[in-house]
DRENLUM-507462 format. One record per residue (C-alpha): x, y, z. Coordinates in steps of 0.05 Angstrom, whole numbers, padded with zeros to 5 digits, always signed. Layout:
// residues N
XYZ/...
***
This chain:
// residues 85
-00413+00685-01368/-00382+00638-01423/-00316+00658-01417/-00286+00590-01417/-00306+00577-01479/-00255+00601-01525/-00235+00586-01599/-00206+00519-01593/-00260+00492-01555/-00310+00500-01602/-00270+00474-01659/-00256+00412-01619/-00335+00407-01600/-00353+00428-01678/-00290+00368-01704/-00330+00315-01644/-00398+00310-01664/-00375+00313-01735/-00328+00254-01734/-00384+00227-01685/-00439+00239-01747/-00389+00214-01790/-00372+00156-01750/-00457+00141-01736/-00468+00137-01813/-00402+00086-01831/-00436+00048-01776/-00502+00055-01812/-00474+00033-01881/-00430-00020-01856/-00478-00053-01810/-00491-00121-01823/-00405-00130-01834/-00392-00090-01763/-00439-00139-01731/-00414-00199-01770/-00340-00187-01747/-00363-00178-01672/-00403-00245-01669/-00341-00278-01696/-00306-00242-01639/-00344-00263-01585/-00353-00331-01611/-00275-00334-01615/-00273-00313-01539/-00240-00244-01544/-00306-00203-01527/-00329-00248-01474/-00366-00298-01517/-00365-00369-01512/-00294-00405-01515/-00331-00458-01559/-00311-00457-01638/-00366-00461-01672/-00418-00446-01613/-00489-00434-01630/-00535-00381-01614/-00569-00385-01553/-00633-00388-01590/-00619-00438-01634/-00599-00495-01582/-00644-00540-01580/-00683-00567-01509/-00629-00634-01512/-00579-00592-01528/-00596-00542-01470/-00606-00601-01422/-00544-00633-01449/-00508-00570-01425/-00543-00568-01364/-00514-00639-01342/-00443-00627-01364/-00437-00561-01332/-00473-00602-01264/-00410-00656-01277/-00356-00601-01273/-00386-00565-01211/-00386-00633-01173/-00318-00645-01193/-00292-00587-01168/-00324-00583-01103/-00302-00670-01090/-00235-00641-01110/-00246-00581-01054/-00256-00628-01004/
***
């Protein structure tokens, strides 16, 4: 019934969920750095974070700061369609 599972394929099952466990717990122990260096990351732009240096949070802008956003981003969009036209 099982006969496709032979010797190697349980030792490659066995060595996955032990590099997986082992993997889960240098997460675990590492946590706050792990998620330190991929903030920085997306910040920076590589993980699909704001282009920005230095960009906030979204939940610490401000209402100005949202609005202030708002009106730029409005700006661009109207350039580019005048520029369509």
């Amino acid at each position: 019934m099982f006969s496709f599972i032979t010797r190697t394929t349980a030792i490659g099952f066995l060595l996955g969920v032990a590099a997986g466990a082992l993997g889960a717990r240098y997460y675990r122990q590492h946590e706050s750095e792990i998620n330190a260096r991929l903030r920085s990351l997306r910040s920076g732009g590589i993980l699909g974070g704001a282009s920005q240096e230095g960009a906030k949070e979204d939940a610490e802008l401000t209402l100005e700061e949202l609005e202030s956003q708002k009106e730029r981003l409005e700006d661009l969009i109207a350039d580019i369609q005048s520029k369509k036209k």
